[in-house]
C-alpha positions in Angstrom: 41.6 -53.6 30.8 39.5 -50.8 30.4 36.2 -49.7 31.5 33.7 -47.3 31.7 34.3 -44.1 32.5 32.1 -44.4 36.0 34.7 -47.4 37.3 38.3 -47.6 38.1 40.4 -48.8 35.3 43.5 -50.3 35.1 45.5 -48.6 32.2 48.8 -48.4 30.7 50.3 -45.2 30.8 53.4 -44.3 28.5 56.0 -43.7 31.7 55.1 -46.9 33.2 54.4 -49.6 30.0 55.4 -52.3 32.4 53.6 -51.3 35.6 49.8 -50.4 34.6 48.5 -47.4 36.7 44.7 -47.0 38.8 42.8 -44.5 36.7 39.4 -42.8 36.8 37.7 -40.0 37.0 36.5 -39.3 40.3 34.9 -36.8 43.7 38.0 -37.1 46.2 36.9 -36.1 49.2 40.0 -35.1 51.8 40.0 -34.3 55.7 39.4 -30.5 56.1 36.0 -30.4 54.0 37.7 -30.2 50.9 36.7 -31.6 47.8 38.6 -31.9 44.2 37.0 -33.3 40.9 39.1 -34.3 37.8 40.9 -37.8 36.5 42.7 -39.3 39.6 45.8 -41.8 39.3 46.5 -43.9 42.4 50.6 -44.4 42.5 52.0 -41.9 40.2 55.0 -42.4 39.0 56.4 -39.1 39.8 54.8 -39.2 43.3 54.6 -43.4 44.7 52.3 -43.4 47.5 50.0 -40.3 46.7 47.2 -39.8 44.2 47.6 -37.3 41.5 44.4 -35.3 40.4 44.4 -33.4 37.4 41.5 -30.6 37.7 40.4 -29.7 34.3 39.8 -26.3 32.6 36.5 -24.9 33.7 35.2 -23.5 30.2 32.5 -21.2 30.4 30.9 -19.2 26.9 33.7 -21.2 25.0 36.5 -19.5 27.2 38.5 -21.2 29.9 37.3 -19.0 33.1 39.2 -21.2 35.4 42.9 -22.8 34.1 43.1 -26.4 35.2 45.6 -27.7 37.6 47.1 -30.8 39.0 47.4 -31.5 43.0 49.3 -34.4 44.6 47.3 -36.1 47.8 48.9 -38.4 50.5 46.4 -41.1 51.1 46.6 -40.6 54.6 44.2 -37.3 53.7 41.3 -38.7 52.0 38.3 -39.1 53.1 36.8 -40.6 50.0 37.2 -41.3 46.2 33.8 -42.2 44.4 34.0 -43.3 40.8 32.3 -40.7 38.7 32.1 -40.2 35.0 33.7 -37.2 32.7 30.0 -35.8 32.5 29.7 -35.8 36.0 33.0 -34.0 36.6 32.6 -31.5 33.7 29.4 -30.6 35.8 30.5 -30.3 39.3 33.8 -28.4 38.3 32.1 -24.7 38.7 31.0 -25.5 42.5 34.3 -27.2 43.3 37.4 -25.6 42.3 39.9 -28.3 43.6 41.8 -25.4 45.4 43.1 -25.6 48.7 41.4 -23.7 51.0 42.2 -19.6 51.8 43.8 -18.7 54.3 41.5 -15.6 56.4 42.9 -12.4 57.2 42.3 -11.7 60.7 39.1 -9.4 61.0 37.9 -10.8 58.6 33.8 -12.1 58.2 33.8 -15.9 59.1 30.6 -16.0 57.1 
């Protein structure tokens, strides 16, 4: 059963043909003030009990200025997962990066 891109979906990926994965692409928000945009799947197979979010390539001029990447989440971090579209991602992904936060230097400006 598949829907739009703005709803979950239940689809059948190739490592799991008998055991449909939770698809979509999505804002997850996490504990910490962090936020990642890309396709989210709830129960990877590699991972049970996390969320997998793969971060797409942030293409800027036709060049990729910013290599995608994938991060595993325990469910016990999130804050929140809203249902977005493609679009919606494609357009947030040069305000949030999806990386975990750096760590300061001490000395360093807060601000």
């Amino acid at each position: 059963m598949r829907k739009s891109n703005s709803q979950l979906a239940l689809i059948e990926t190739e490592e799991t043909a008998a055991t449909p994965a939770l698809r979509s692409w999505a804002l997850v928000e996490l504990f910490g003030h962090q936020r990642v945009v890309g396709l989210v799947t709830v129960e990877p197979v590699e991972f049970p009990g996390m969320i997998r979010v793969d971060v797409p390539d942030l293409i800027k001029d036709g060049k990729i200025s910013r290599p995608g990447l994938t991060r595993y989440i325990g469910k016990a971090a999130l804050y929140g997962v809203t249902p977005i579209s493609e679009e919606t991602v494609r357009n947030m992904l040069p305000h949030v990066d999806g990386r975990p936060a750096r760590p300061m230097e001490l000395g360093e400006d807060r601000y």
